[in-house]
C-alpha positions as CSV (number, residue, x, y, z in Angstrom):
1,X,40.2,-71.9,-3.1
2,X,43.4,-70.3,-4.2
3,X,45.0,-67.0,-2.6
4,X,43.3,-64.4,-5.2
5,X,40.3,-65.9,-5.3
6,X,39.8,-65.5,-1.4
7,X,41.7,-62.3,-1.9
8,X,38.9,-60.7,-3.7
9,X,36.2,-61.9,-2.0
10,X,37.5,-60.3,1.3
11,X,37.8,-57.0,-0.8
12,X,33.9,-57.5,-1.8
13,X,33.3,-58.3,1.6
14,X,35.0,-55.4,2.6
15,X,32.8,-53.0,0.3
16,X,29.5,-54.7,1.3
17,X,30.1,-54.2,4.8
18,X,30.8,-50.8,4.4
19,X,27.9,-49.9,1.9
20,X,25.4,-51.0,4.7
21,X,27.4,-49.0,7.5
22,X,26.4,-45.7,6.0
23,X,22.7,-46.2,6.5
24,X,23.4,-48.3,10.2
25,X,25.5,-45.3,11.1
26,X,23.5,-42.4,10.3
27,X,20.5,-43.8,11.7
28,X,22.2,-44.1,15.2
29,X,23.8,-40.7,14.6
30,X,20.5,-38.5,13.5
31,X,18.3,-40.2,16.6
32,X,21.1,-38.7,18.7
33,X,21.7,-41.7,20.4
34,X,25.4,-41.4,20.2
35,X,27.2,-38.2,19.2
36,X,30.1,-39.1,16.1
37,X,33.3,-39.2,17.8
38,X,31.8,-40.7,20.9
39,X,30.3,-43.7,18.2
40,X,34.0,-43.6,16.7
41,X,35.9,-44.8,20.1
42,X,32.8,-47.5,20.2
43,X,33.8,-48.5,17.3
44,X,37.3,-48.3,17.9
45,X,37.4,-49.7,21.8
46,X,35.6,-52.8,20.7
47,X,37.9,-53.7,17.3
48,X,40.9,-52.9,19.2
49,X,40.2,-55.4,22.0
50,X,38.9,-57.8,19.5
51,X,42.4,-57.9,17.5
52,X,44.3,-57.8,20.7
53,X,42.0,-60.8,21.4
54,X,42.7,-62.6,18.3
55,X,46.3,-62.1,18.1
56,X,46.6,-64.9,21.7
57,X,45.9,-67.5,19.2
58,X,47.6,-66.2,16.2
59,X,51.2,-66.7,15.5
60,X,52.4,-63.2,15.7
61,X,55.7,-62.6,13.5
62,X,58.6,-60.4,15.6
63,X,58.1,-57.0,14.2
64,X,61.3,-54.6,13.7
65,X,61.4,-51.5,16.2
66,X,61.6,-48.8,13.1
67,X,58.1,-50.1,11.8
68,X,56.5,-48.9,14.6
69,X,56.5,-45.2,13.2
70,X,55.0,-46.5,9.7
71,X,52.5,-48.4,11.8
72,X,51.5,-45.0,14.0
73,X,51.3,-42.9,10.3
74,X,49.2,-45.7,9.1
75,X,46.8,-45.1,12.3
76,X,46.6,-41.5,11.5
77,X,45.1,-41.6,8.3
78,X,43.8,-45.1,8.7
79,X,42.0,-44.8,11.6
80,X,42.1,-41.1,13.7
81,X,41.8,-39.2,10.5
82,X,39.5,-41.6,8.5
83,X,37.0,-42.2,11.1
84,X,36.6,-38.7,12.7
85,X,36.1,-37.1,9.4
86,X,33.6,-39.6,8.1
87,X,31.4,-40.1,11.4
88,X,31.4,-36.4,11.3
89,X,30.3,-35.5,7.3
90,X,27.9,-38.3,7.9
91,X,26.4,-36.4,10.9
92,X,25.4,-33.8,8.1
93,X,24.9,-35.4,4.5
94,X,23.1,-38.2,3.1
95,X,24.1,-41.6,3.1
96,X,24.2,-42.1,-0.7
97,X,26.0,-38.5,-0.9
98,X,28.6,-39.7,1.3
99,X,29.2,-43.2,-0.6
100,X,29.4,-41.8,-3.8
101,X,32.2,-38.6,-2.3
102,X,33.9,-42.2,-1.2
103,X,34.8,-43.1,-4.7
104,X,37.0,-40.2,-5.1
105,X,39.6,-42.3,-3.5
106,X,41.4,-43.6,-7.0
107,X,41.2,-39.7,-8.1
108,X,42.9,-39.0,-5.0
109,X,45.3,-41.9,-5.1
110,X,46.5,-41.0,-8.9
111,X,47.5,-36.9,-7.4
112,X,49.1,-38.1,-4.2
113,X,51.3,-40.4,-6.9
114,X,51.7,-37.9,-9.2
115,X,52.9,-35.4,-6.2
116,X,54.5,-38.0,-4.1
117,X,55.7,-40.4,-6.8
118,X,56.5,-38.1,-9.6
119,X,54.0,-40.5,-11.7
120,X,53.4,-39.4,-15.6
121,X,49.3,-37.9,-15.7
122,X,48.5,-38.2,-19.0
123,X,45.6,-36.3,-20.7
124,X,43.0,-38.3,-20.1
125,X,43.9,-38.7,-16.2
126,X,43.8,-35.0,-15.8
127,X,40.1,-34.9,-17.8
128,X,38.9,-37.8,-15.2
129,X,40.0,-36.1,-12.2
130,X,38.4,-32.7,-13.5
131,X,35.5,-34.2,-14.3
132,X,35.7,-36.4,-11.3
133,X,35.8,-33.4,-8.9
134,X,33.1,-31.5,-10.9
135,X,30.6,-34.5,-9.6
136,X,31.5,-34.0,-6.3
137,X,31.2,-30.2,-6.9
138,X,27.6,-30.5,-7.8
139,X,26.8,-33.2,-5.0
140,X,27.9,-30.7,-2.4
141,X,26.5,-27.5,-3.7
142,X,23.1,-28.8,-5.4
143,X,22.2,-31.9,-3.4
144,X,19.0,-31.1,-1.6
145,X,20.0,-30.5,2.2
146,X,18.2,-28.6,5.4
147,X,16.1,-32.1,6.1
148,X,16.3,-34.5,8.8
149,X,18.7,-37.0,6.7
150,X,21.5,-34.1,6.0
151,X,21.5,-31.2,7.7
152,X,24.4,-29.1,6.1
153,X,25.4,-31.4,2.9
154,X,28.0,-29.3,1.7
155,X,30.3,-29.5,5.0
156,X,29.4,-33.1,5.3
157,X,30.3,-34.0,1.7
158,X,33.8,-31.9,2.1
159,X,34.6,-34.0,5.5
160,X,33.8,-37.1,4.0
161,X,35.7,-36.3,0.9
162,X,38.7,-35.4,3.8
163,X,38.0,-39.1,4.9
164,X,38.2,-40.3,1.7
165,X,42.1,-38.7,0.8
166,X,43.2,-40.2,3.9
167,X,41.9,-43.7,2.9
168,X,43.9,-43.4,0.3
169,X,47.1,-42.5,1.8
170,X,46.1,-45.4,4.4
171,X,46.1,-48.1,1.9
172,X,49.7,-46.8,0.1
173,X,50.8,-46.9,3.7
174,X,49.5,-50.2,4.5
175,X,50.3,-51.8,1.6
176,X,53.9,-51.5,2.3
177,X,52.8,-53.1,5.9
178,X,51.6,-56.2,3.9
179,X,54.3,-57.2,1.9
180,X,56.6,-57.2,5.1
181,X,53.8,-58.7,7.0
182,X,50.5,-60.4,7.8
183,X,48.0,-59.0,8.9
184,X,47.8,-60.4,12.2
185,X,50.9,-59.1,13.3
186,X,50.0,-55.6,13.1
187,X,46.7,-54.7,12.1
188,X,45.8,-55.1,16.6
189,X,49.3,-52.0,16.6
190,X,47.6,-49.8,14.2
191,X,44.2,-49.6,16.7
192,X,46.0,-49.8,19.6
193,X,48.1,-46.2,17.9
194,X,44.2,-45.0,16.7
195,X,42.8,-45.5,20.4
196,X,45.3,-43.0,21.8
197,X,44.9,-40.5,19.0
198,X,41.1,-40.6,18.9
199,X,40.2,-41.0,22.8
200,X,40.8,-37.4,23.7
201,X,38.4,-36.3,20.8
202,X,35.6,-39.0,22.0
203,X,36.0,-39.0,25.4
204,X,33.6,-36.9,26.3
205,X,30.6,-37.8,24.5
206,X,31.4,-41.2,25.2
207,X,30.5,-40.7,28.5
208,X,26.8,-38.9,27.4
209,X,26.2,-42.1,25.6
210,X,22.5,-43.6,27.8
211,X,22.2,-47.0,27.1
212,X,18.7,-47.4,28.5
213,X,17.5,-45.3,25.2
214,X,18.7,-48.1,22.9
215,X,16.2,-50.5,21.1
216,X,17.2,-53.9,20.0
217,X,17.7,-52.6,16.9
218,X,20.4,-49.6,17.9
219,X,22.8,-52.3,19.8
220,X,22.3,-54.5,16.8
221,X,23.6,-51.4,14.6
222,X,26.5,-50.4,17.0
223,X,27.1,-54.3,16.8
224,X,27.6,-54.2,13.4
225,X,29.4,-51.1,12.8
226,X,31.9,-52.2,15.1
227,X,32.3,-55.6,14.7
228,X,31.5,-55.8,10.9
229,X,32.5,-52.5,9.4
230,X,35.3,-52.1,11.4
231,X,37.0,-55.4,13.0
232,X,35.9,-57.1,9.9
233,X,37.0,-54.5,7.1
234,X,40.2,-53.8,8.8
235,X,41.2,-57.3,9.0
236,X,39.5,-58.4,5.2
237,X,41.6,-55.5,4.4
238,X,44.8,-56.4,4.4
239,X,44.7,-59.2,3.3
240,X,43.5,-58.3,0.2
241,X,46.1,-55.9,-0.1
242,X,48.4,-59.0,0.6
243,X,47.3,-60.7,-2.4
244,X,46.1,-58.0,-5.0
245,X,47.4,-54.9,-6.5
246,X,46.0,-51.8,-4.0
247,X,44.6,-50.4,-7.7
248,X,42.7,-53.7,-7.7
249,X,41.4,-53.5,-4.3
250,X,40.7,-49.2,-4.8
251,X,38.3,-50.3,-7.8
252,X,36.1,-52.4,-5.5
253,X,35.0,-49.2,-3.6
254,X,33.0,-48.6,-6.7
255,X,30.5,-50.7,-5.1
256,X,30.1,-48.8,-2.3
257,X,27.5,-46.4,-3.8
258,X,25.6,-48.8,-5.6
259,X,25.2,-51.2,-2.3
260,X,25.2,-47.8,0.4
261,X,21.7,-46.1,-1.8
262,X,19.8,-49.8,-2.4
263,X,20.0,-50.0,1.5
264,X,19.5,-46.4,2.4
265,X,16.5,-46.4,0.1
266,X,14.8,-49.5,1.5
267,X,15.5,-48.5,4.9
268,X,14.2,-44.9,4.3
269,X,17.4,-43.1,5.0
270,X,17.5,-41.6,1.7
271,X,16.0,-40.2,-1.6
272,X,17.2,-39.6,-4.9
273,X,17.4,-36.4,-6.8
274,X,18.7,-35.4,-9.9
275,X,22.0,-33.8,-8.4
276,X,22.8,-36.9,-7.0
277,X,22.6,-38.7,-10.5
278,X,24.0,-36.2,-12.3
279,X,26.8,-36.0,-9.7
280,X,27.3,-40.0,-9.7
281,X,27.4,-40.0,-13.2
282,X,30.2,-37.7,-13.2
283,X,32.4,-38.9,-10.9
284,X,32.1,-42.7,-12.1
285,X,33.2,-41.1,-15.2
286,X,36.0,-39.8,-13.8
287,X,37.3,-42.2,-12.3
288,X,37.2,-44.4,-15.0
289,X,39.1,-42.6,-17.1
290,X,41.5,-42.1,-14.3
291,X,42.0,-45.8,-14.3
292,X,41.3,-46.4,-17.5
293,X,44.9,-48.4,-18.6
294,X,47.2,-47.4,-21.6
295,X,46.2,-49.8,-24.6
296,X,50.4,-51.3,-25.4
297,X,50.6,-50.6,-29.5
298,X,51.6,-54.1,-31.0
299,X,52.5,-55.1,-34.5
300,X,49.6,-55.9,-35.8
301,X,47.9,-52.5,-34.8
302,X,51.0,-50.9,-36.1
């Protein structure tokens, strides 16, 4: 198996690990077993000793001392940011709502590179993103909301969509990280940087957390979250980045919808309604023609 091809299977691995977590996640979350940010340093407590674990029988290259402040930026919006805001809009909207707010993330990518990068947006681009946002528009003021799978839809489709611009400033970030380095020497730095940041905003409800409450099933979720959604995604991660083109590895997120409302549907976590197609629809839209590439004119066309 060559480098790409194991390259984008971690990515798919990646997205299917995720897709499952919004269902795992808000089922742990609405039975009030764990409050968000108290699940979050779960999540994060367990990965980080996991990758500190791993890296004793790693080779770990010698990283340079000016790094470390990319590395504690790359926490931020990798891991502080990203998982506070998403535990938290998933405490109030709907699985597949918050999937599909997900693939905003190449909409997102294309402005922060036309801000940041001074990159050309064409007229097309600018229609996608409009478009784009409009389906997230109607997800957030027209999906149905008040019920016991999303209690305030509109503020938990904004923070997830607040998750989902800091995802993407995480992978321009870490995708520097990956061309200097692998994984493995400093994936365990950027949750060790994301424990600090996050402990003071979990603390608390860490400690409400009663364990004698759980089923077999709720450690088997917390399990998974932390192990597979977050120790696995976040070291799959990179190393896709390390082989593909981040655009590449962006365009898998598209499967995070489809994967995220086949679970939630057949675990009863979710319904559909026509905002949420009509919302979908958009956005996919969207982003297509947001990454839709240039055809190159050549002779024969000429």
């Amino acid at each position: 198996m060559n480098n790409r091809t194991f390259a984008l299977i971690a990515v798919f691995m990646v997205q299917l690990l995720y897709g499952l977590t919004f269902t795992f996640a808000k089922g742990i979350i609405a039975e009030g077993l764990i409050k968000p940010f108290g699940f979050i340093l779960v999540r994060i407590i367990g990965a980080t000793a996991l990758f500190w674990l791993l890296s004793l029988f790693t080779k770990n290259e010698k990283i340079d001392r000016k790094d470390f402040k990319t590395f504690f930026f790359a926490s931020i919006f990798g891991i502080a940011l990203n998982m506070l805001t998403f535990f938290k809009g998933l405490e109030y909207t709907t699985p597949i709502n918050a999937s599909v707010i997900m693939i905003t993330a190449p909409i997102i990518v294309l402005l922060l590179s036309a801000i940041f990068l001074s990159e050309k947006l064409t007229t097309i681009k600018v229609c996608g993103i409009i478009i784009g946002f409009s389906g997230a528009l109607i997800l957030s003021l027209y999906s149905s909301s008040g019920t016991a799978i999303g209690s305030n839809v509109p503020l938990g489709n904004f923070l997830v969509f607040i998750n989902a611009a800091s995802y993407s400033v995480y992978i321009i970030i870490v995708k520097k990280l990956t061309d200097k380095y692998h994984p493995f020497s400093f994936i365990k730095w950027l949750f060790l940087f994301g424990l600090i940041l996050v402990l003071p905003f979990g603390y608390n409800e860490l400690t409400q957390i009663e364990l004698y409450q759980f089923t077999y099933y709720d450690f088997f979720a917390v399990a998974f979250v932390t192990i597979g959604a977050t120790f696995g995604t976040y070291l799959l991660n990179p190393i896709g980045l390390r082989h593909l083109k981040a655009s590449t590895v962006t365009a898998f997120i598209y499967l995070q919808p489809v994967i995220a409302a086949i679970f939630a549907l057949v675990m009863g976590m979710d319904t559909i309604d026509t905002a949420k197609v009509v919302g979908a629809a958009l956005i996919f839209s969207g982003v297509y023609l947001v990454t839709k590439k240039k055809k190159v004119a050549t002779k024969d066309s000429l």
